[in-house]
Z-matrix of the N, CA and C atoms (Angstrom, degrees):
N
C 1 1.448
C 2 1.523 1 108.37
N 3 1.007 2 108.32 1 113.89
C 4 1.920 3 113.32 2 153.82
C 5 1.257 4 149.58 3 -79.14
N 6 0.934 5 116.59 4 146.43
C 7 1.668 6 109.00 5 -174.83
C 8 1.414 7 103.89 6 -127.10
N 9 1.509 8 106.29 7 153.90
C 10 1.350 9 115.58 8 -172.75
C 11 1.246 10 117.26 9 -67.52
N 12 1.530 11 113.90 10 -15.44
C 13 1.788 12 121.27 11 -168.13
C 14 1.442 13 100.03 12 -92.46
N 15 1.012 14 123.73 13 118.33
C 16 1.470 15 136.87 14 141.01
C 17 1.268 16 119.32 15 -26.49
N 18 1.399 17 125.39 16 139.19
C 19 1.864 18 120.92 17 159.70
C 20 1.270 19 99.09 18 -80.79
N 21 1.005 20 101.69 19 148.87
C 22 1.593 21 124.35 20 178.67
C 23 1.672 22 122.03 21 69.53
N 24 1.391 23 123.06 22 30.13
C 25 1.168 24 126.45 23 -149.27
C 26 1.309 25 113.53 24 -169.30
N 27 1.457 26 114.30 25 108.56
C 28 1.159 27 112.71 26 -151.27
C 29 1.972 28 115.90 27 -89.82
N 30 1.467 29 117.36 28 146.88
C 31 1.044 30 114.90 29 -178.50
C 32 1.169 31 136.90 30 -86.50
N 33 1.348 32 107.79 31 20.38
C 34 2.054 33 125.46 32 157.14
C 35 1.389 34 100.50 33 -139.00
N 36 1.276 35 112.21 34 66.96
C 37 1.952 36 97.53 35 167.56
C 38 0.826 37 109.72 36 -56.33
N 39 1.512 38 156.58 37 -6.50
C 40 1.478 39 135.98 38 157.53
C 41 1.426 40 113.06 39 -88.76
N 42 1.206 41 125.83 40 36.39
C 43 1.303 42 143.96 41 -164.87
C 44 1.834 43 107.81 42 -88.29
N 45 1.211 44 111.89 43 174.25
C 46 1.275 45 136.70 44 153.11
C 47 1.795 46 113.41 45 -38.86
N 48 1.040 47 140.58 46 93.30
C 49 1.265 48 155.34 47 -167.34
C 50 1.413 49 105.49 48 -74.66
N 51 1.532 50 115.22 49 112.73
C 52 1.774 51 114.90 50 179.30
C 53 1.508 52 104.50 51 -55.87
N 54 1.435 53 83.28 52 147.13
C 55 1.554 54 119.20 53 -174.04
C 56 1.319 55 132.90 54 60.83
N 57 1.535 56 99.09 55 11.50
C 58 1.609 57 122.62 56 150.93
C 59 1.414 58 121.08 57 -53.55
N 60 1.371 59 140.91 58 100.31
C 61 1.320 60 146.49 59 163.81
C 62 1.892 61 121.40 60 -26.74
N 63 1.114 62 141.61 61 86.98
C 64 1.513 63 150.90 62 163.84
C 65 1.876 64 83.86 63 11.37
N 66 0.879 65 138.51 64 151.19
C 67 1.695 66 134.01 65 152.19
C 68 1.361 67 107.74 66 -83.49
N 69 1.506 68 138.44 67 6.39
C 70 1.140 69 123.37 68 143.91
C 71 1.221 70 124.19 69 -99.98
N 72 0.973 71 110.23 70 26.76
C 73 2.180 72 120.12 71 159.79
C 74 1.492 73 88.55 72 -111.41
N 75 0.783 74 123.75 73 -24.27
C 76 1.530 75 106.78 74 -166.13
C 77 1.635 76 92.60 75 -72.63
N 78 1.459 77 104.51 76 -61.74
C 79 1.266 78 96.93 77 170.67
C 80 1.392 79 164.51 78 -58.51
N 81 1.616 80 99.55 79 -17.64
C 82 1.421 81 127.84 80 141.05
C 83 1.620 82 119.92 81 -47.76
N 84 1.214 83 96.67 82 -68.17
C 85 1.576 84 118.76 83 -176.31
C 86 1.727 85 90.63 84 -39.54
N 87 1.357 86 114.09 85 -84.14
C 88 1.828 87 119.88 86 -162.66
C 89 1.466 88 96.90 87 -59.27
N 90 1.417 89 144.85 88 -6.89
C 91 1.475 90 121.67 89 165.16
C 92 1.285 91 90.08 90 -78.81
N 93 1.525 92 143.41 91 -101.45
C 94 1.241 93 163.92 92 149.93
C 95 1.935 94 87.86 93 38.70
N 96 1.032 95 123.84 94 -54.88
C 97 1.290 96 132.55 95 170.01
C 98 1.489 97 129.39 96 -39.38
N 99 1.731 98 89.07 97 -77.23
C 100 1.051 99 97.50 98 165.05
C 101 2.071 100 137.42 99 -83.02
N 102 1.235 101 94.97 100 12.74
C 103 1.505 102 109.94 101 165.89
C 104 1.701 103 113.60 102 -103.97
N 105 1.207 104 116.64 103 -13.69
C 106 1.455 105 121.64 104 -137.89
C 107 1.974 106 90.68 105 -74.00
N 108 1.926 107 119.92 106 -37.93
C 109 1.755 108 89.49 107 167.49
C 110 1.043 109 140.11 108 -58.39
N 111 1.708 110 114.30 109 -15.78
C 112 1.268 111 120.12 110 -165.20
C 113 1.533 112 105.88 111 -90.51
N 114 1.203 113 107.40 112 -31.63
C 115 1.966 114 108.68 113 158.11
C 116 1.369 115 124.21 114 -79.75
N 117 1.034 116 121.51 115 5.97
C 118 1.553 117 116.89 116 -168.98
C 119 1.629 118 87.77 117 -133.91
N 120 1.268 119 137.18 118 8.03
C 121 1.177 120 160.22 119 128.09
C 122 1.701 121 115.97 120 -54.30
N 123 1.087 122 104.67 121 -62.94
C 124 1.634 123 112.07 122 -176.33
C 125 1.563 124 105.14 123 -94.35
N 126 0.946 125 128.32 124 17.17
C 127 1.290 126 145.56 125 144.25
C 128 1.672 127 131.02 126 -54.60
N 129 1.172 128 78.61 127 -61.15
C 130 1.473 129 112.92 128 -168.64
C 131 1.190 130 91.48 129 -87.05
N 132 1.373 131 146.78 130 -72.28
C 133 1.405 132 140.85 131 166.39
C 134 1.400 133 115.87 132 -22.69
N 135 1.601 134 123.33 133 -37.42
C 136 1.497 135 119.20 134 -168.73
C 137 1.631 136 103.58 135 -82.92
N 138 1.624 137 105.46 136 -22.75
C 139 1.641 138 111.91 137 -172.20
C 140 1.108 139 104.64 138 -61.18
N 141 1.657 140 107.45 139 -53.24
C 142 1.960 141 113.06 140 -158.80
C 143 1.751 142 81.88 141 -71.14
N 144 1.330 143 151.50 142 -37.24
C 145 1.365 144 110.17 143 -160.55
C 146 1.831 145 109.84 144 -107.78
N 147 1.284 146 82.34 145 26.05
C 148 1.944 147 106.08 146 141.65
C 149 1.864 148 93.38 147 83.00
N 150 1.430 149 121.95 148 48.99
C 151 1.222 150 130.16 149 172.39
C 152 1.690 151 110.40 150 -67.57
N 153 0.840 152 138.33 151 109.97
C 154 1.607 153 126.58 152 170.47
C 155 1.147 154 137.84 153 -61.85
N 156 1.488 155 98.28 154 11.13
C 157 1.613 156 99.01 155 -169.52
C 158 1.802 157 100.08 156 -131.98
N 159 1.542 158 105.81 157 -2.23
C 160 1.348 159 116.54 158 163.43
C 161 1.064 160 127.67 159 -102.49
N 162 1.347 161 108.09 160 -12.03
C 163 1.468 162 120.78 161 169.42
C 164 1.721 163 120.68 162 -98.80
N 165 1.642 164 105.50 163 -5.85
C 166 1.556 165 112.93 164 161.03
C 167 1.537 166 102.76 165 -75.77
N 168 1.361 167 120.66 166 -45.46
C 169 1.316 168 125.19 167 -158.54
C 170 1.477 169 88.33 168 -76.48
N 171 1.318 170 135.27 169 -74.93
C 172 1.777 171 113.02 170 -167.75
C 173 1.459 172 134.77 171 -73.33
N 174 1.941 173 104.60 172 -8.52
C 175 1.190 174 106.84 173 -168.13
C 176 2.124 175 105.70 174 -69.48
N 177 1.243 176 90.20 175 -26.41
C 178 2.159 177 104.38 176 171.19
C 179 1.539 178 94.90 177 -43.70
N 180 1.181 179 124.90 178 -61.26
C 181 1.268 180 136.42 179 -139.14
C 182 1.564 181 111.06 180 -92.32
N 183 1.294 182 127.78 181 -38.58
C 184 1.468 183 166.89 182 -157.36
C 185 1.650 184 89.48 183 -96.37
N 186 1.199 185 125.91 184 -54.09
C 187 1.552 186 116.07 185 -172.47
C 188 1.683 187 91.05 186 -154.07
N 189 1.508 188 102.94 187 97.28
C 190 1.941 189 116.19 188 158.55
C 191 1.293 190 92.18 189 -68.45
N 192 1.391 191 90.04 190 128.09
C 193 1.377 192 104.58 191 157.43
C 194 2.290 193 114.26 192 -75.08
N 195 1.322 194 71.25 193 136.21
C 196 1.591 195 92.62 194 -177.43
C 197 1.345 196 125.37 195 -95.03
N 198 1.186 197 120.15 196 91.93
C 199 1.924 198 116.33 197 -176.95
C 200 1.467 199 103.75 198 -73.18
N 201 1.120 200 109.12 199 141.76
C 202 1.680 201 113.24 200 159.63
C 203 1.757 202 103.33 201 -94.16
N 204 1.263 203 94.37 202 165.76
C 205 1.220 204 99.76 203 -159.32
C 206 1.709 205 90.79 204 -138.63
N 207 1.477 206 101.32 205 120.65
C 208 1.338 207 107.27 206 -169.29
C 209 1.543 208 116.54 207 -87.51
N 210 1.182 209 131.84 208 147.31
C 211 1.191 210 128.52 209 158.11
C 212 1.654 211 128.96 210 -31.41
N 213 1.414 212 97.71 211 135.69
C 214 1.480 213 90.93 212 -174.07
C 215 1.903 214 96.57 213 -137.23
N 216 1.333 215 101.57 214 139.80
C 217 1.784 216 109.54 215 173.29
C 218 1.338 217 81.17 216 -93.38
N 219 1.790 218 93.77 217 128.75
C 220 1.658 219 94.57 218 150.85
C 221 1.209 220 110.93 219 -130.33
N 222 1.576 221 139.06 220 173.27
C 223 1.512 222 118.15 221 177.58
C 224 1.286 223 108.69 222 -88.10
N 225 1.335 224 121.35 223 179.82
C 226 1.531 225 119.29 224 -167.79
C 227 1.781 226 120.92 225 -87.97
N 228 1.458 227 78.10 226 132.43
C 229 1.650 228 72.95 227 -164.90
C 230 1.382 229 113.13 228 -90.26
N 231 1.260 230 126.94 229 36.05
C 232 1.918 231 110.40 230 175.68
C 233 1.101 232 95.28 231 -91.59
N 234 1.632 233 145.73 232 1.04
C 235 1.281 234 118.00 233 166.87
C 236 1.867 235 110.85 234 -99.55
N 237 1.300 236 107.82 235 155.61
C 238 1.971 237 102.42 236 174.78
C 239 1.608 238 99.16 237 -54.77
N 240 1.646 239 125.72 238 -42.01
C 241 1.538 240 103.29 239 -179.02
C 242 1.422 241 134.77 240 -53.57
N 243 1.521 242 94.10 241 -43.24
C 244 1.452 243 111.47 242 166.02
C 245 1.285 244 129.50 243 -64.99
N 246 1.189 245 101.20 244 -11.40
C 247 1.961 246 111.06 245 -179.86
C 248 1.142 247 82.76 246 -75.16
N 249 1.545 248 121.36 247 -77.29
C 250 1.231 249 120.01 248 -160.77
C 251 1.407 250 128.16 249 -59.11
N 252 1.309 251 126.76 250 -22.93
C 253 1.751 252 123.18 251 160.07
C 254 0.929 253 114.04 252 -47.60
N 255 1.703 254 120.86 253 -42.84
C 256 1.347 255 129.68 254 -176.91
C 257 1.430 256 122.38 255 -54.11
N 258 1.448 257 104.67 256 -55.95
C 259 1.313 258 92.48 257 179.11
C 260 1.299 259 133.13 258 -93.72
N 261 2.414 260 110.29 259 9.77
C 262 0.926 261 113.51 260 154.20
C 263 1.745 262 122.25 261 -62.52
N 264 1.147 263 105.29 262 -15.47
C 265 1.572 264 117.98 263 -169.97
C 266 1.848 265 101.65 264 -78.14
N 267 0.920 266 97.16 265 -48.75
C 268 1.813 267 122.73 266 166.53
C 269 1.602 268 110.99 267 -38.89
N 270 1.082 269 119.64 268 -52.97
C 271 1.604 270 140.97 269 168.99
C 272 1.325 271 97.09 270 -50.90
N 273 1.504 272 116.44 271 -73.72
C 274 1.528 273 126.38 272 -165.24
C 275 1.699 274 107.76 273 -32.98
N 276 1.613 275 68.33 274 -64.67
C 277 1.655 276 76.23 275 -163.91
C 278 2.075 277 124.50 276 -63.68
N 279 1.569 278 102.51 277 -5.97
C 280 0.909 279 92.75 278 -179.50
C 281 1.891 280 109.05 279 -99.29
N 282 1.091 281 102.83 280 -14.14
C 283 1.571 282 117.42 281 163.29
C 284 1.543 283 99.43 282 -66.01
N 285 1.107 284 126.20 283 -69.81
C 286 1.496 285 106.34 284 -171.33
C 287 1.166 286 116.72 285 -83.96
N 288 1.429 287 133.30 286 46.73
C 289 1.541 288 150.03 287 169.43
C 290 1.576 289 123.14 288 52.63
N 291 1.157 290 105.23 289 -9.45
C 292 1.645 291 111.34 290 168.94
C 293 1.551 292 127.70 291 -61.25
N 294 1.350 293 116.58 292 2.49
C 295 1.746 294 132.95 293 167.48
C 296 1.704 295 107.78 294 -145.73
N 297 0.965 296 96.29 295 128.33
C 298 1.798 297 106.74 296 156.24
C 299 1.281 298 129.80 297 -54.58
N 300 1.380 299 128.35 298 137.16
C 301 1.112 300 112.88 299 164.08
C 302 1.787 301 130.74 300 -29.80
N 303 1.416 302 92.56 301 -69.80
C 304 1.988 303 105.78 302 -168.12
C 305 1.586 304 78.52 303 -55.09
N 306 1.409 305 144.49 304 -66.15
C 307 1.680 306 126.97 305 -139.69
C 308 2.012 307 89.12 306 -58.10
N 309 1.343 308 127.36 307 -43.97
C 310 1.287 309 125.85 308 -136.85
C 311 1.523 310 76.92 309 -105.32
N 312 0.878 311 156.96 310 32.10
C 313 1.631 312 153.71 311 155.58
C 314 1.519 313 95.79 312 -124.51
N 315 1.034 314 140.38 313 -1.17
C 316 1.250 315 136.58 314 171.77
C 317 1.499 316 119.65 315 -107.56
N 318 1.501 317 98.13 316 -28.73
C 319 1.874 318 100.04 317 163.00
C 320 1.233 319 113.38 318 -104.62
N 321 1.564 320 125.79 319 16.87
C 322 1.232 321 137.39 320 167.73
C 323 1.868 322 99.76 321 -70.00
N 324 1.599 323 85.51 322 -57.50
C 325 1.621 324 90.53 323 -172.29
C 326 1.600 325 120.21 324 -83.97
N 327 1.148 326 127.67 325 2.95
C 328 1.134 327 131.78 326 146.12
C 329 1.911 328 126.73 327 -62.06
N 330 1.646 329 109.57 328 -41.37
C 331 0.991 330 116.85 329 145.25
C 332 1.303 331 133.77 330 -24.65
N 333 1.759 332 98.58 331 -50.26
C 334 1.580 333 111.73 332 -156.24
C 335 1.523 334 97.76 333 -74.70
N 336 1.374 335 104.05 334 -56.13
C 337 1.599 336 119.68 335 -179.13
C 338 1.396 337 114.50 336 -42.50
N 339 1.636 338 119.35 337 -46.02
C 340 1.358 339 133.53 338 160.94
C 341 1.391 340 123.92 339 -25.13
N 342 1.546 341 97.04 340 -63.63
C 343 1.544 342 124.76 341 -173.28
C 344 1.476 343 112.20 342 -68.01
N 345 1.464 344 107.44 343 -44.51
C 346 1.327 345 103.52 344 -176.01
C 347 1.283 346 122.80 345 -82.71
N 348 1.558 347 108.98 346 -5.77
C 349 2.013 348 123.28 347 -177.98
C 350 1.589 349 91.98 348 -85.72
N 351 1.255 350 114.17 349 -62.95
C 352 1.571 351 98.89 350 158.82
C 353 1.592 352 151.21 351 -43.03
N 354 1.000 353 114.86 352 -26.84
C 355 1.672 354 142.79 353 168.25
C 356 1.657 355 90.73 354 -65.23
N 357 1.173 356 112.93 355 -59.73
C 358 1.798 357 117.89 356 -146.84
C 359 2.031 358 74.12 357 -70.57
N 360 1.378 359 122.55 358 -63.66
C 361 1.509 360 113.12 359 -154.96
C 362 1.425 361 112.00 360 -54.61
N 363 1.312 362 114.08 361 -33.56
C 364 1.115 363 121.63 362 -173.96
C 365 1.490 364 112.51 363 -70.44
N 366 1.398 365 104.06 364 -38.18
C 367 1.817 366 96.64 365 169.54
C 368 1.301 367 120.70 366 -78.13
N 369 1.265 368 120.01 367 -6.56
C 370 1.653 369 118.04 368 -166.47
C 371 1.791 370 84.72 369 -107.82
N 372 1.327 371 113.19 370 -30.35
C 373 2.131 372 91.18 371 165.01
C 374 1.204 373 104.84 372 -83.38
N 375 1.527 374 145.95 373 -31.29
C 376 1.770 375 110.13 374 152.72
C 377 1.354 376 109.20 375 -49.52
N 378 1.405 377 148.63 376 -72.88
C 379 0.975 378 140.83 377 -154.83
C 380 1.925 379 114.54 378 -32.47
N 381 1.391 380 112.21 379 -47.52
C 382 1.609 381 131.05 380 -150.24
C 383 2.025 382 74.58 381 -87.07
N 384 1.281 383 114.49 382 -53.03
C 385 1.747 384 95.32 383 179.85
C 386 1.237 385 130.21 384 -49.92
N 387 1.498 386 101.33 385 -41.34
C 388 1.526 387 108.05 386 -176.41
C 389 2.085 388 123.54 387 -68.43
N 390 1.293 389 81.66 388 -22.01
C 391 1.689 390 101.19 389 -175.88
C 392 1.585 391 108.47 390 -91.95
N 393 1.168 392 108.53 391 -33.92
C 394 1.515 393 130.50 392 179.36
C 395 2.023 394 98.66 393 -74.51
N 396 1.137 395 121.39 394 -19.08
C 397 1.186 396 119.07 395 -178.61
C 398 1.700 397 108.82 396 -109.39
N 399 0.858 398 101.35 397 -30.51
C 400 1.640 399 107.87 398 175.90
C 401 1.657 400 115.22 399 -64.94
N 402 1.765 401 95.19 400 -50.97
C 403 1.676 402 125.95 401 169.79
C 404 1.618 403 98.61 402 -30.33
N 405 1.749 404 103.71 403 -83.56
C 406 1.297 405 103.15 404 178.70
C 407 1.060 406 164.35 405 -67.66
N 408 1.556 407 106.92 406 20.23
C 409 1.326 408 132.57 407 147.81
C 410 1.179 409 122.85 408 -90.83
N 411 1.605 410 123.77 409 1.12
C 412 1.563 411 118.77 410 149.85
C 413 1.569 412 127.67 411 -86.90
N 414 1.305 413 97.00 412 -179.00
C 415 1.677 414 115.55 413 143.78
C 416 1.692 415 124.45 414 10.20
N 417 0.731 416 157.01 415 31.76
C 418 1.442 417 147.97 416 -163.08
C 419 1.428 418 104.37 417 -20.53
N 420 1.218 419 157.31 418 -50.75
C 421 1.341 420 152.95 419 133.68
C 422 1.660 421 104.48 420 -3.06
N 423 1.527 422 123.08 421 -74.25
C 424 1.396 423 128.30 422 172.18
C 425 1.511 424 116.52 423 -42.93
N 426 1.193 425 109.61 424 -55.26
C 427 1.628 426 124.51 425 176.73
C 428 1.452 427 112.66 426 -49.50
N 429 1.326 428 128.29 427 -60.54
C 430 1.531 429 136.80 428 146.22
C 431 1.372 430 115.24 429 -36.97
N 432 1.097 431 134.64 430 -64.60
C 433 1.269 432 131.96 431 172.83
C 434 1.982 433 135.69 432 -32.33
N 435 1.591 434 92.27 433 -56.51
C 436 1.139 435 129.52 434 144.62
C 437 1.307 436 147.37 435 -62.17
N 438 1.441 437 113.61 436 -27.42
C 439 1.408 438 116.98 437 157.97
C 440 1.659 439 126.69 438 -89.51
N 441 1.461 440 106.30 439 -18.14
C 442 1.575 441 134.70 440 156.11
C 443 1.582 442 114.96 441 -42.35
N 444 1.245 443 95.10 442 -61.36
C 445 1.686 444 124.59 443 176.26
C 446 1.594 445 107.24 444 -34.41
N 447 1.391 446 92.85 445 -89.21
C 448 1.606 447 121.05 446 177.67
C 449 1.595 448 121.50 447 -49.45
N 450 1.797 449 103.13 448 -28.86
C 451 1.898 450 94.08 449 160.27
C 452 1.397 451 111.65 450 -88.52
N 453 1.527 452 138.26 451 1.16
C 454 1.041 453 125.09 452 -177.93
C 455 1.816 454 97.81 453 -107.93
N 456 1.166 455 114.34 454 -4.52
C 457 1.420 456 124.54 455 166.70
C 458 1.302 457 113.47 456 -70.43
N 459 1.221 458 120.86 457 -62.41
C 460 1.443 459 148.88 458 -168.32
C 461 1.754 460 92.44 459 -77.46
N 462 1.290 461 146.45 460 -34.62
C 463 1.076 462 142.64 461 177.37
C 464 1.599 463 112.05 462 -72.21
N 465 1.507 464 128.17 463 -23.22
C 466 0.976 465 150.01 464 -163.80
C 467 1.584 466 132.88 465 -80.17
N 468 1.671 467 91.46 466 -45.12
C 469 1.161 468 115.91 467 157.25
C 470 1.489 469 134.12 468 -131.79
N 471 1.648 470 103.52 469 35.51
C 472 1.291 471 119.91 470 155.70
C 473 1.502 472 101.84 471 85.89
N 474 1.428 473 135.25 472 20.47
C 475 1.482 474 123.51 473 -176.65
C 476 1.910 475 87.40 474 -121.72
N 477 1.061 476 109.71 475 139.38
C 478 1.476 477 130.79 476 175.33
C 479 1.694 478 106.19 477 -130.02
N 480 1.156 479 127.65 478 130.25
C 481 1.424 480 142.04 479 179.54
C 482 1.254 481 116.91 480 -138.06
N 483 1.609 482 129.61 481 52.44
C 484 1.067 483 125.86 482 -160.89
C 485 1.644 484 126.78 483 -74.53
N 486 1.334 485 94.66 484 -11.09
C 487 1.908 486 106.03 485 166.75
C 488 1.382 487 117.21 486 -57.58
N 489 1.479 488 97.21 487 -27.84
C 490 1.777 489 102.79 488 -165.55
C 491 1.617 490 97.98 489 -88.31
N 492 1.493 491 99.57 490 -55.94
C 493 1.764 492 111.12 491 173.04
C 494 1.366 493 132.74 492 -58.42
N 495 1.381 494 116.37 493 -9.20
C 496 1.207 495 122.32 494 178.81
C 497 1.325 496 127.73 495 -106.27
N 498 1.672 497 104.81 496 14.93
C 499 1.789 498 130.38 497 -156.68
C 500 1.790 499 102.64 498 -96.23
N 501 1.733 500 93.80 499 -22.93
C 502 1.714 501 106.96 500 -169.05
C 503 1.548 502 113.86 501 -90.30
């Protein structure tokens, strides 16, 4: 059996265009706009004469609450083992209620970023060994050429390996 509609292909192309707003949000939205001092005015008027339900709504806003955020030992994460203790420690602590989720999903991914700035250095100093060993079984012309290269590479984007670079 067939149908006249195509996959992938919509059945009013002169239609309503995704992520076009309904024109009655639009129009909601720009009153809501353009009324919004005169309510956030009488707001504030209902707070000071001690409304409870205007003073839930601004007291959020009027005074965020502020968590401190306690110190935490973690072990060091530039190695993958150490990433991972870390954020077994991360688990712990959020099982036994002493961290929040969002704080411990947020130094989860700091971890990650950690791990993976490390991963990348660590492959780009194999990289400078492996080339640095190949190098020096040529040319001394090539070897210069090539080791030139790789410190203005390595200068470029902040990785320096001078054990490897300093062999030529």
């Amino acid at each position: 059996m067939s149908s006249k509609f195509k996959p992938g292909r919509s059945g009013n192309p002169a239609g309503k265009p995704k992520g076009r707003e309904n024109s009655a949000t639009t129009l909601a939205r720009r009153a809501l706009q353009e009324a919004s001092p005169e309510i956030l005015a009488k707001l504030i008027e209902n707070a000071k004469a001690g409304d409870p339900t205007a003073l839930k709504i601004l007291a959020p806003r009027l005074l965020p609450t502020q968590r401190a955020i306690a110190p935490i030992e973690l072990p060091d994460t530039s190695t993958p083992e150490g990433g991972a203790e870390a954020l077994v420690q991360l688990v712990a602590m959020v099982a036994e209620g002493s961290m929040g989720h969002d704080e411990a999903r947020s130094i989860a991914s700091m971890i990650e970023t950690s791990a993976a700035f490390y991963q990348g250095a660590l492959k780009f100093s194999e990289m400078y060994r492996v080339i640095v060993e190949v190098v020096c079984d040529s040319d001394p012309e090539v070897q210069r050429r090539v080791i030139n290269g790789l410190k203005l590479l390595s200068n470029t984007i902040g990785q320096t390996d001078s054990k490897f670079l300093n062999r030529a």
